[in-house]
PQR file of N, CA, C, O and H, with PARSE charges and radii, in Angstrom:
ATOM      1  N   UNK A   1     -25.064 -28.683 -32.325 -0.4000 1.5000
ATOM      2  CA  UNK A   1     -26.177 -28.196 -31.505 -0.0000 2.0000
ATOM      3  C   UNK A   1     -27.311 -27.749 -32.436  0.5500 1.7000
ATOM      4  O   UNK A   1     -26.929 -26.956 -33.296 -0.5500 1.4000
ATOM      5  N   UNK A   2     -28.419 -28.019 -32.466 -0.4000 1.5000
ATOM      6  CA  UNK A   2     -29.626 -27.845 -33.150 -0.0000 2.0000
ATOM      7  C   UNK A   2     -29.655 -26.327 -33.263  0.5500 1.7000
ATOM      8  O   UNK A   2     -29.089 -25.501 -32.547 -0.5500 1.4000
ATOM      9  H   UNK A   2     -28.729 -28.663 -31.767  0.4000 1.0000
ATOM     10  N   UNK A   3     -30.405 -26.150 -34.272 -0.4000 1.5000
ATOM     11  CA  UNK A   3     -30.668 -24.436 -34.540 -0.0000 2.0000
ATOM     12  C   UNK A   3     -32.109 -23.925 -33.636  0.5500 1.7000
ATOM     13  O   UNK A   3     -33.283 -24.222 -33.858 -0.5500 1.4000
ATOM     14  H   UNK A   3     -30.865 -26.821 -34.854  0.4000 1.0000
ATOM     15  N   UNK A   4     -31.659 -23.249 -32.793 -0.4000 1.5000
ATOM     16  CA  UNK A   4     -33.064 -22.538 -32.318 -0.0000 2.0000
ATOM     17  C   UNK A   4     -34.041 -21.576 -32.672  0.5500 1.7000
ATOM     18  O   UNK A   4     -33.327 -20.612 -32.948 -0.5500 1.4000
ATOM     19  H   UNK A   4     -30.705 -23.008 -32.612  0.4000 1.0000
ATOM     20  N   UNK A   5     -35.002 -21.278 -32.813 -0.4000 1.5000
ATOM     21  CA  UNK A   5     -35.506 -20.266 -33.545 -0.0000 2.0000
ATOM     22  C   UNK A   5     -36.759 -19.712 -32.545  0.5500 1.7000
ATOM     23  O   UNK A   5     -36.733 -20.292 -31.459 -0.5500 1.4000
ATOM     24  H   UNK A   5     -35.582 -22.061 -32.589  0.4000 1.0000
ATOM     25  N   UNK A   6     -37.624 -18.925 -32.646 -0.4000 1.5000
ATOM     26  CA  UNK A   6     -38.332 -17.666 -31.569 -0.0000 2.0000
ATOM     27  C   UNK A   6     -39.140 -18.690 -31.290  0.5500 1.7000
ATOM     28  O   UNK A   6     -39.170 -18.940 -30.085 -0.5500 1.4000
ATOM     29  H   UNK A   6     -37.645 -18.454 -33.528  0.4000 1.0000
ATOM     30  N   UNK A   7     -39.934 -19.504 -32.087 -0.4000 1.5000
ATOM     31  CA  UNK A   7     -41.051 -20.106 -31.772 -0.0000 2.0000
ATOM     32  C   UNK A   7     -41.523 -21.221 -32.987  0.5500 1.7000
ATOM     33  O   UNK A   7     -40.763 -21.628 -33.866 -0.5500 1.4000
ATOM     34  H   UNK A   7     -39.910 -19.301 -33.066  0.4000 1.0000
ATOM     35  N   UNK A   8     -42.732 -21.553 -32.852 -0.4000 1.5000
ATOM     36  CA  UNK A   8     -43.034 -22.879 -33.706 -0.0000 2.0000
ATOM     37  C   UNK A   8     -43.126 -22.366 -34.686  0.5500 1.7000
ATOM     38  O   UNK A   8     -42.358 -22.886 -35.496 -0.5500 1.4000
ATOM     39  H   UNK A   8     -43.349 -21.222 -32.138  0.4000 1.0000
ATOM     40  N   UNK A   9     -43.892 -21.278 -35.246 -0.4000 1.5000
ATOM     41  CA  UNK A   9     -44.048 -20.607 -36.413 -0.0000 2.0000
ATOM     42  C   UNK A   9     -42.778 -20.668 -37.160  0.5500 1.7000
ATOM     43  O   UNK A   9     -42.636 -21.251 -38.234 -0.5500 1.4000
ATOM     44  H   UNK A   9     -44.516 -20.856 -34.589  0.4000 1.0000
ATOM     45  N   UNK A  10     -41.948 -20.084 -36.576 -0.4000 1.5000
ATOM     46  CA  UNK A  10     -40.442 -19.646 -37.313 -0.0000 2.0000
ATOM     47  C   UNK A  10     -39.869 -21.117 -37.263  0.5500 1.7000
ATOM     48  O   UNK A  10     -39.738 -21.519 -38.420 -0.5500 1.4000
ATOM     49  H   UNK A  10     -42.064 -19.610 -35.703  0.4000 1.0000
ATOM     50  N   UNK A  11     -39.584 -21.810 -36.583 -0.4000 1.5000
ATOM     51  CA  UNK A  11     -38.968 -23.231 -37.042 -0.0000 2.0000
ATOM     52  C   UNK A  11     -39.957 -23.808 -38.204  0.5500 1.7000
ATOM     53  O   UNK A  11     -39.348 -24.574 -38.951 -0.5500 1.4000
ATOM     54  H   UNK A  11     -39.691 -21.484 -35.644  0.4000 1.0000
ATOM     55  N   UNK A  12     -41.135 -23.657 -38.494 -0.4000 1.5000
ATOM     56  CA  UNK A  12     -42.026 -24.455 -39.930 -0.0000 2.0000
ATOM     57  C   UNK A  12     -41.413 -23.664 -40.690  0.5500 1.7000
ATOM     58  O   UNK A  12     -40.890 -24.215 -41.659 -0.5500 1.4000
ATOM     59  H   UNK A  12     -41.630 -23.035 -37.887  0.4000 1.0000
ATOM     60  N   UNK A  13     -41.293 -22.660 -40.616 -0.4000 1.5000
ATOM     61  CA  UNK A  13     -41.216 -21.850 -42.054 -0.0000 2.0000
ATOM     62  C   UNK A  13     -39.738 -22.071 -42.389  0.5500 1.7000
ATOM     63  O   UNK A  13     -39.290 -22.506 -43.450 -0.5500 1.4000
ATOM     64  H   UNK A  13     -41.718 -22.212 -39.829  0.4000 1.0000
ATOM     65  N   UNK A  14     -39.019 -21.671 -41.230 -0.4000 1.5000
ATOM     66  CA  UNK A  14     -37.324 -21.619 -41.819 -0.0000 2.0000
ATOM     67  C   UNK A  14     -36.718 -23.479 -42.157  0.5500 1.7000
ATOM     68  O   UNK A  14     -35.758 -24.024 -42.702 -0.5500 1.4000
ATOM     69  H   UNK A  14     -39.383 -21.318 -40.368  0.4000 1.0000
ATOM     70  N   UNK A  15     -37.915 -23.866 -41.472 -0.4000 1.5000
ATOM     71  CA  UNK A  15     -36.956 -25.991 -41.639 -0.0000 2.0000
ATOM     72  C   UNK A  15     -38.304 -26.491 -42.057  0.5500 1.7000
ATOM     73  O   UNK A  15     -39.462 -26.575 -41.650 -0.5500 1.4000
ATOM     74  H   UNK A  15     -38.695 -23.424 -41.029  0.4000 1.0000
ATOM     75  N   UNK A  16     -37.411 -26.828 -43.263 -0.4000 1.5000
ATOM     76  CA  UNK A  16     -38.356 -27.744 -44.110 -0.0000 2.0000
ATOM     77  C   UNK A  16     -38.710 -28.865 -43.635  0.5500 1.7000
ATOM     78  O   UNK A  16     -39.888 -29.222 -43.654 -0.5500 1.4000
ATOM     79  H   UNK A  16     -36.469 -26.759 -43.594  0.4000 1.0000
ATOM     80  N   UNK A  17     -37.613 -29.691 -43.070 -0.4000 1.5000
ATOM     81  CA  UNK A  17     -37.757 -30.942 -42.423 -0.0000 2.0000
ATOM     82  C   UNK A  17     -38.644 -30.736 -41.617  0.5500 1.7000
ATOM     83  O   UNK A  17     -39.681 -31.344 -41.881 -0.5500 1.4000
ATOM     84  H   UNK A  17     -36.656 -29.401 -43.055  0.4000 1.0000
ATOM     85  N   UNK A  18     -38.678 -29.882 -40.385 -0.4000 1.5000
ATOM     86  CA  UNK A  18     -39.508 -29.264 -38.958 -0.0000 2.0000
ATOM     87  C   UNK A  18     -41.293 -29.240 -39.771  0.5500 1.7000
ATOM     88  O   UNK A  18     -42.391 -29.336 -39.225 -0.5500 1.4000
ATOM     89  H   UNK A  18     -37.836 -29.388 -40.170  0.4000 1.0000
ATOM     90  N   UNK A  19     -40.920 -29.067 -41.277 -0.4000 1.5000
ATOM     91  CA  UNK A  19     -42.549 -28.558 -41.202 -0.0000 2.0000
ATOM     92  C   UNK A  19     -43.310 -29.757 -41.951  0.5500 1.7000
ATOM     93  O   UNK A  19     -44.532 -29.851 -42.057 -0.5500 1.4000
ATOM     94  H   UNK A  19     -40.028 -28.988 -41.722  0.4000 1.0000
ATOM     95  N   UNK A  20     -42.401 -30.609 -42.427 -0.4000 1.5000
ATOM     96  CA  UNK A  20     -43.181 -32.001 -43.229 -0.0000 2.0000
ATOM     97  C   UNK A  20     -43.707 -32.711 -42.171  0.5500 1.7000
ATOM     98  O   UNK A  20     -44.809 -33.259 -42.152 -0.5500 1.4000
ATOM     99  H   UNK A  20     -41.408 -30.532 -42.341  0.4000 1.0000
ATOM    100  N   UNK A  21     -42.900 -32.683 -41.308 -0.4000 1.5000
ATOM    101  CA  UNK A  21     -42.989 -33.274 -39.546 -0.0000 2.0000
ATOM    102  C   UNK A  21     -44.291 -33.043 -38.837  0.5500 1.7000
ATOM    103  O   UNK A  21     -45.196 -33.801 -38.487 -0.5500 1.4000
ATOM    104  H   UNK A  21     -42.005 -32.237 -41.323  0.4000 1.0000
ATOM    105  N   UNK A  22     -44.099 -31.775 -38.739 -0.4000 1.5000
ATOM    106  CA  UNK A  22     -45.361 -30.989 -38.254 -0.0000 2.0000
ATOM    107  C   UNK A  22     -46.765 -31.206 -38.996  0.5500 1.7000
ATOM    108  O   UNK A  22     -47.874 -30.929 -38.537 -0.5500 1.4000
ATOM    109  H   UNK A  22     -43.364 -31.158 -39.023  0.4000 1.0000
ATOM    110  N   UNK A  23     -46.467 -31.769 -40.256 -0.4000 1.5000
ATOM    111  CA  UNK A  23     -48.025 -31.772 -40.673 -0.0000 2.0000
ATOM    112  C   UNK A  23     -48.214 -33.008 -41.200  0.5500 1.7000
ATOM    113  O   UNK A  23     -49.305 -33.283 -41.701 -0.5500 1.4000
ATOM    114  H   UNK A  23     -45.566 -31.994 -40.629  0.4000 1.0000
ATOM    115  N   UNK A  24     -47.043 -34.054 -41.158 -0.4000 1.5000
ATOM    116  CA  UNK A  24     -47.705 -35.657 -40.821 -0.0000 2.0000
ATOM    117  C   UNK A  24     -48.106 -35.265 -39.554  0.5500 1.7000
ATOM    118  O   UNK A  24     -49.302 -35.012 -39.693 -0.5500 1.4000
ATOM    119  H   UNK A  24     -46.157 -33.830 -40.751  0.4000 1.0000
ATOM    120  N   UNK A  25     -47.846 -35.098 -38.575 -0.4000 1.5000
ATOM    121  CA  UNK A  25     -48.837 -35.404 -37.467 -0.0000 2.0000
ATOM    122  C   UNK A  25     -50.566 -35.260 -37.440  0.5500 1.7000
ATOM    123  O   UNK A  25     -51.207 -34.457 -38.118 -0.5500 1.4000
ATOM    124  H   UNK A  25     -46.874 -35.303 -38.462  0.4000 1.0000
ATOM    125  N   UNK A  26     -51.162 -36.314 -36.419 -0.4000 1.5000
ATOM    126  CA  UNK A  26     -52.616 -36.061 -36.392 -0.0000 2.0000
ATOM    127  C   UNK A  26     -52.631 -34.671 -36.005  0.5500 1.7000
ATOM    128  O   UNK A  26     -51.724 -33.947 -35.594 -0.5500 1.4000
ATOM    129  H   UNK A  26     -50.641 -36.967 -35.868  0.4000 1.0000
ATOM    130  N   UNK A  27     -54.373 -34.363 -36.316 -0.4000 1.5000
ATOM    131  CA  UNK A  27     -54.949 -33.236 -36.212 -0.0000 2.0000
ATOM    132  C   UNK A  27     -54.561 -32.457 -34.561  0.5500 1.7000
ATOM    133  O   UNK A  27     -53.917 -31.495 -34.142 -0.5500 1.4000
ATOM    134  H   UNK A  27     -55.109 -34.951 -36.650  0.4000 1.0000
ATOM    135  N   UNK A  28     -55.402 -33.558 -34.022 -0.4000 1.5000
ATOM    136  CA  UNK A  28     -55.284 -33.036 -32.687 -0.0000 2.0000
ATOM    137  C   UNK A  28     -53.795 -32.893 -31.751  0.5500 1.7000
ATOM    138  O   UNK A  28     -53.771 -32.433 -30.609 -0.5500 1.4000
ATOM    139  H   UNK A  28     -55.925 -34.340 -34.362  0.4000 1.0000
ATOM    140  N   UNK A  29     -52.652 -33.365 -32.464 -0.4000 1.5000
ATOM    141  CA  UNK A  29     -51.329 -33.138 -31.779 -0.0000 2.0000
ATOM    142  C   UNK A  29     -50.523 -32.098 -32.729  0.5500 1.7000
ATOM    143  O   UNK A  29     -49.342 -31.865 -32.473 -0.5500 1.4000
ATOM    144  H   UNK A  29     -52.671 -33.738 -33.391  0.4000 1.0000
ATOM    145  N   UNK A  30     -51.110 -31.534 -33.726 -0.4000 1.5000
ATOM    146  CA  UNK A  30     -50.836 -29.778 -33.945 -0.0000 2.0000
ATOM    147  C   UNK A  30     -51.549 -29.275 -33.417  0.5500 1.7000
ATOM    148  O   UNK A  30     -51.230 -28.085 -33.405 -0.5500 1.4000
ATOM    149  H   UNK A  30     -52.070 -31.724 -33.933  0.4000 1.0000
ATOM    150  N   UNK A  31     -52.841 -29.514 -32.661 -0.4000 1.5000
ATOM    151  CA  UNK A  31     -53.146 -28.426 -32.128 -0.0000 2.0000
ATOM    152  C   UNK A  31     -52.802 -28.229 -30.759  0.5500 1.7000
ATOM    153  O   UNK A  31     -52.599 -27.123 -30.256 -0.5500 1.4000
ATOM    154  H   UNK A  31     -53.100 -30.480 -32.671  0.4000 1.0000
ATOM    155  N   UNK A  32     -52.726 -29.566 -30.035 -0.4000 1.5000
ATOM    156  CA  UNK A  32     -52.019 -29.189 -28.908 -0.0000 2.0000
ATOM    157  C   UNK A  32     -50.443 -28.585 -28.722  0.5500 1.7000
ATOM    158  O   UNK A  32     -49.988 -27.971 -27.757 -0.5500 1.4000
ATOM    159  H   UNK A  32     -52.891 -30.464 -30.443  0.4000 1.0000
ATOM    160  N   UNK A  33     -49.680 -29.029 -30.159 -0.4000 1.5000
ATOM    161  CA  UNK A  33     -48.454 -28.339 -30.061 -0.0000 2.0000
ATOM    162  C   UNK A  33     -48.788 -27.334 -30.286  0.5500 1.7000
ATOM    163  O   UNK A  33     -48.600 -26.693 -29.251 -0.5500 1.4000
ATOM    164  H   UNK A  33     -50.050 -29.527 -30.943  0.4000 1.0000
ATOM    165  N   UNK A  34     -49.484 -26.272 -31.533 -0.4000 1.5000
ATOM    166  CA  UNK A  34     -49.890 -25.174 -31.480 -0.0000 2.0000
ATOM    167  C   UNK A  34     -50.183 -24.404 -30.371  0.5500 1.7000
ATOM    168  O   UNK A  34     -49.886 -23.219 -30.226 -0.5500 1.4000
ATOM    169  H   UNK A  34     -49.636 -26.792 -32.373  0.4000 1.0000
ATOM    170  N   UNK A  35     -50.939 -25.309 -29.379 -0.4000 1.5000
ATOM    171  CA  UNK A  35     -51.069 -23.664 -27.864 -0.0000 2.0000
ATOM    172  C   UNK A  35     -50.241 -23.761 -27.247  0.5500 1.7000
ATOM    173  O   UNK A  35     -50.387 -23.297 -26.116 -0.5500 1.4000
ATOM    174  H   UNK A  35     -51.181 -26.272 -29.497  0.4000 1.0000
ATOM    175  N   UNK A  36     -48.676 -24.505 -27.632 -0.4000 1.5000
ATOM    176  CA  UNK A  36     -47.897 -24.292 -26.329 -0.0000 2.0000
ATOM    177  C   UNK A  36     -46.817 -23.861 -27.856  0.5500 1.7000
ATOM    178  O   UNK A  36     -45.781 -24.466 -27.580 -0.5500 1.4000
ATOM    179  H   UNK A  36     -48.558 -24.883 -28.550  0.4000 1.0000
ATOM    180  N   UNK A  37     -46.607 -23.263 -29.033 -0.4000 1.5000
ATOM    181  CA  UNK A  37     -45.927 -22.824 -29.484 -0.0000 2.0000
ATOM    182  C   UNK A  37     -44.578 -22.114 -29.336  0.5500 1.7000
ATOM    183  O   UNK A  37     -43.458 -22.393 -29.763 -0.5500 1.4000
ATOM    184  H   UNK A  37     -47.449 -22.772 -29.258  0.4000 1.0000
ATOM    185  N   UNK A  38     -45.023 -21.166 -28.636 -0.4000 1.5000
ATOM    186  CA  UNK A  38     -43.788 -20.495 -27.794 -0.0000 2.0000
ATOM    187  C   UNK A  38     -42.952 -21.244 -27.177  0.5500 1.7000
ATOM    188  O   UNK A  38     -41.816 -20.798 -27.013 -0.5500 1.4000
ATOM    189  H   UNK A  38     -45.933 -20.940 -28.289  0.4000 1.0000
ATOM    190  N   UNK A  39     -43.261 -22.470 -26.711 -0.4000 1.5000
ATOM    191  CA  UNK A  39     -42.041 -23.492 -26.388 -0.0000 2.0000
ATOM    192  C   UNK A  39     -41.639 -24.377 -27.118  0.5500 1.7000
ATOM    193  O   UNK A  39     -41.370 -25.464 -26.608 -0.5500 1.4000
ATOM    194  H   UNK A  39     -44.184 -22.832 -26.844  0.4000 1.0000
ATOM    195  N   UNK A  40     -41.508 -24.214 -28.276 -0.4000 1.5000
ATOM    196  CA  UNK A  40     -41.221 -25.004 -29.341 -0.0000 2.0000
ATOM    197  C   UNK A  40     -40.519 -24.041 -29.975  0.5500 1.7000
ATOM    198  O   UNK A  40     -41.041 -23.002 -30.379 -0.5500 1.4000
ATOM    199  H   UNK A  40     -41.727 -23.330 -28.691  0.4000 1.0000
ATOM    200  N   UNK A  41     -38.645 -24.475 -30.167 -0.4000 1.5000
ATOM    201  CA  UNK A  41     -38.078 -23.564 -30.356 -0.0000 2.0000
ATOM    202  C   UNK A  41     -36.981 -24.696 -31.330  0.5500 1.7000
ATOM    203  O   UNK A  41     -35.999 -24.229 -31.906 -0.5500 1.4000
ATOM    204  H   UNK A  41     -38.221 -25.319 -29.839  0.4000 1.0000
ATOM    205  N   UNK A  42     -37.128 -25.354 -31.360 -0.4000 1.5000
ATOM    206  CA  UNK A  42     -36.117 -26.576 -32.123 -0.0000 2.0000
ATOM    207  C   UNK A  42     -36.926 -28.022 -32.867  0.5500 1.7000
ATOM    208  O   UNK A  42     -37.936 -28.602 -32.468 -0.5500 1.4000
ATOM    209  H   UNK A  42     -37.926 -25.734 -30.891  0.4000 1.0000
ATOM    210  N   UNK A  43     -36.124 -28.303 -33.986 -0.4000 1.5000
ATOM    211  CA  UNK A  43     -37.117 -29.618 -34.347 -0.0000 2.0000
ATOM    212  C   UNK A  43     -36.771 -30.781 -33.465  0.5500 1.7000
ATOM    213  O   UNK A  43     -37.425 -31.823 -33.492 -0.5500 1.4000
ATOM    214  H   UNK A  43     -35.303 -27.832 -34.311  0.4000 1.0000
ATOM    215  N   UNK A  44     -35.771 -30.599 -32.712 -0.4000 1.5000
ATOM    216  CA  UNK A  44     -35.778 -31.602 -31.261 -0.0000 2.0000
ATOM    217  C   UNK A  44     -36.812 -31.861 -30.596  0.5500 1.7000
ATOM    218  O   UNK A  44     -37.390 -32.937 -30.446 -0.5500 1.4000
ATOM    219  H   UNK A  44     -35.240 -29.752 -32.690  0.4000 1.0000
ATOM    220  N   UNK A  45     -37.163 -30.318 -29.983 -0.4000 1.5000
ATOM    221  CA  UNK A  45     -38.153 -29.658 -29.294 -0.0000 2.0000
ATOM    222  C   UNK A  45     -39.941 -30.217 -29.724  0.5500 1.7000
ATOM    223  O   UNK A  45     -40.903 -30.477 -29.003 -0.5500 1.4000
ATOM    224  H   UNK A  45     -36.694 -29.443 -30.105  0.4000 1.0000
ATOM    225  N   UNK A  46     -39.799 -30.221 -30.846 -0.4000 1.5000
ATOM    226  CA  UNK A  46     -40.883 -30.402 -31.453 -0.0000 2.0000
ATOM    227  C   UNK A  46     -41.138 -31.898 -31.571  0.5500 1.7000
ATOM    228  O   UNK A  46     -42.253 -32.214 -31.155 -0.5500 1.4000
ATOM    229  H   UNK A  46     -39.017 -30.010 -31.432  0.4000 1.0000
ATOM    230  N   UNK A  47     -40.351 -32.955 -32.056 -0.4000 1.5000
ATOM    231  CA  UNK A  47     -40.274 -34.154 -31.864 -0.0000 2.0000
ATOM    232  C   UNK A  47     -40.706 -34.394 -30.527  0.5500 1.7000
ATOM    233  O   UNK A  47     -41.847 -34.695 -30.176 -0.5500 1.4000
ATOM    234  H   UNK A  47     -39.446 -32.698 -32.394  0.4000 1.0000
ATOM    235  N   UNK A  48     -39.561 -34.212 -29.715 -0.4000 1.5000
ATOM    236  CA  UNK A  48     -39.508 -34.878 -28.202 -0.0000 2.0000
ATOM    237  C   UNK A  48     -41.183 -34.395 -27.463  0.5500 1.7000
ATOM    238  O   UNK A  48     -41.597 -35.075 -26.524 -0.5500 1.4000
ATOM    239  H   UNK A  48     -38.634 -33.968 -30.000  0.4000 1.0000
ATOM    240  N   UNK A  49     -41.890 -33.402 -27.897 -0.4000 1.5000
ATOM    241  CA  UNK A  49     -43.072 -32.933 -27.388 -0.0000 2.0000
ATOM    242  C   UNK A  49     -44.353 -33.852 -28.402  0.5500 1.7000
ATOM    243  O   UNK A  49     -45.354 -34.148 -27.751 -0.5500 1.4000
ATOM    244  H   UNK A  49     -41.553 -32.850 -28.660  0.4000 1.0000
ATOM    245  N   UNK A  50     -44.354 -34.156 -29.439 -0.4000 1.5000
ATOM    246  CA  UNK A  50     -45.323 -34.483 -30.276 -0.0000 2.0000
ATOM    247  C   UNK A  50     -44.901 -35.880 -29.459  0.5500 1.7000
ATOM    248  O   UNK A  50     -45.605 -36.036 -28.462 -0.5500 1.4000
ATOM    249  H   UNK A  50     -43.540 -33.916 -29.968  0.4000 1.0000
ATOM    250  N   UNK A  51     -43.999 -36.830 -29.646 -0.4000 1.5000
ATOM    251  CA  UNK A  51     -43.276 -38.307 -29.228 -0.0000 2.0000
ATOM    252  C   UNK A  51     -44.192 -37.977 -27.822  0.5500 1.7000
ATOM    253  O   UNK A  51     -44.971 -38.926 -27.728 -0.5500 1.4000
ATOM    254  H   UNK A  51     -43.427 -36.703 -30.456  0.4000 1.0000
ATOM    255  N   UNK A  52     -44.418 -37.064 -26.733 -0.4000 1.5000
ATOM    256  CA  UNK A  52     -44.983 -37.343 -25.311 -0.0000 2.0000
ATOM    257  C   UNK A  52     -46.593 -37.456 -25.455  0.5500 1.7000
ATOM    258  O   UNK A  52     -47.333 -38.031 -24.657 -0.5500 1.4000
ATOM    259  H   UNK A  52     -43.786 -36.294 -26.809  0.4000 1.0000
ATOM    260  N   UNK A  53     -46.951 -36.831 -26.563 -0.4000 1.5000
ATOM    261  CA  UNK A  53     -48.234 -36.986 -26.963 -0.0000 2.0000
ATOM    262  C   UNK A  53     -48.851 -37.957 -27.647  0.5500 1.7000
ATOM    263  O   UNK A  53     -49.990 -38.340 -27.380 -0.5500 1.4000
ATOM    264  H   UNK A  53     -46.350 -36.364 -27.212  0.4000 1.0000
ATOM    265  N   UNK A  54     -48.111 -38.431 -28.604 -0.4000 1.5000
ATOM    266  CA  UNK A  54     -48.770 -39.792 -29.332 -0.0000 2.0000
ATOM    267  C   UNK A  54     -48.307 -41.209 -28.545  0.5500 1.7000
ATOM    268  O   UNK A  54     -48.563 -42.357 -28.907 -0.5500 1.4000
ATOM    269  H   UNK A  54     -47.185 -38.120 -28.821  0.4000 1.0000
ATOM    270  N   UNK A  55     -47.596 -40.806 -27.435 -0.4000 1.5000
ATOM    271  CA  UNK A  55     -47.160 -41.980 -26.549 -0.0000 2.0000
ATOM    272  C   UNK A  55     -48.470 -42.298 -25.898  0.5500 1.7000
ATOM    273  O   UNK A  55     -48.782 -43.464 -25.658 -0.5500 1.4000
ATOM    274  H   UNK A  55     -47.388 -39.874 -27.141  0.4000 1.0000
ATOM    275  N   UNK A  56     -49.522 -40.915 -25.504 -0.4000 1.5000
ATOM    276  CA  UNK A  56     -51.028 -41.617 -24.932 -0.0000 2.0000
ATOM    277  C   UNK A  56     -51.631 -42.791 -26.055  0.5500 1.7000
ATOM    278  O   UNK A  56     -52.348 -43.736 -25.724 -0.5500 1.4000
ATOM    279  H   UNK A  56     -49.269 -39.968 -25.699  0.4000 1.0000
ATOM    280  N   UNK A  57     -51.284 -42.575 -27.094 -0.4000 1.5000
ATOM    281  CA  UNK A  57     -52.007 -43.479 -28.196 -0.0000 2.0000
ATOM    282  C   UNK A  57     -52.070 -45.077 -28.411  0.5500 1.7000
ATOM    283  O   UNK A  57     -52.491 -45.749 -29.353 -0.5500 1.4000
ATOM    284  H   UNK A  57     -50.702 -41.808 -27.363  0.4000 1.0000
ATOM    285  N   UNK A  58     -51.462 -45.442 -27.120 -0.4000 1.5000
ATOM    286  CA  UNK A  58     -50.540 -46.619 -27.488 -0.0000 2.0000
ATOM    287  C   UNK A  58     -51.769 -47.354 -26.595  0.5500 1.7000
ATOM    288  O   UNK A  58     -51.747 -48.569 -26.397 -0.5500 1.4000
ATOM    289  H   UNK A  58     -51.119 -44.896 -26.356  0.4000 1.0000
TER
END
């Protein structure tokens, strides 16, 4: 089971993997993950939400 942590902040900092992730992404899909932070509690979490966003890109 994936490790959960309080929020997006604390998953970059504590998972390395979670945060290389987080900042290949474009500009504008950290920032939309950024205002919904608080629901970003896993690098699942974070995938499966960035993956619904760059799916408009297509």
């Amino acid at each position: 089971m994936p490790k959960k942590y309080p929020d997006l902040k604390a998953l970059v900092t504590e998972d390395k993997e979670a945060y290389n992730y987080f900042i290949s992404l474009p500009d504008y899909v950290r920032e939309q993950i950024s205002q919904r932070s608080s629901h970003i509690n896993s690098f699942e979490s974070l995938k499966d939400y960035a993956e619904n966003l760059l799916r408009g890109d297509d």
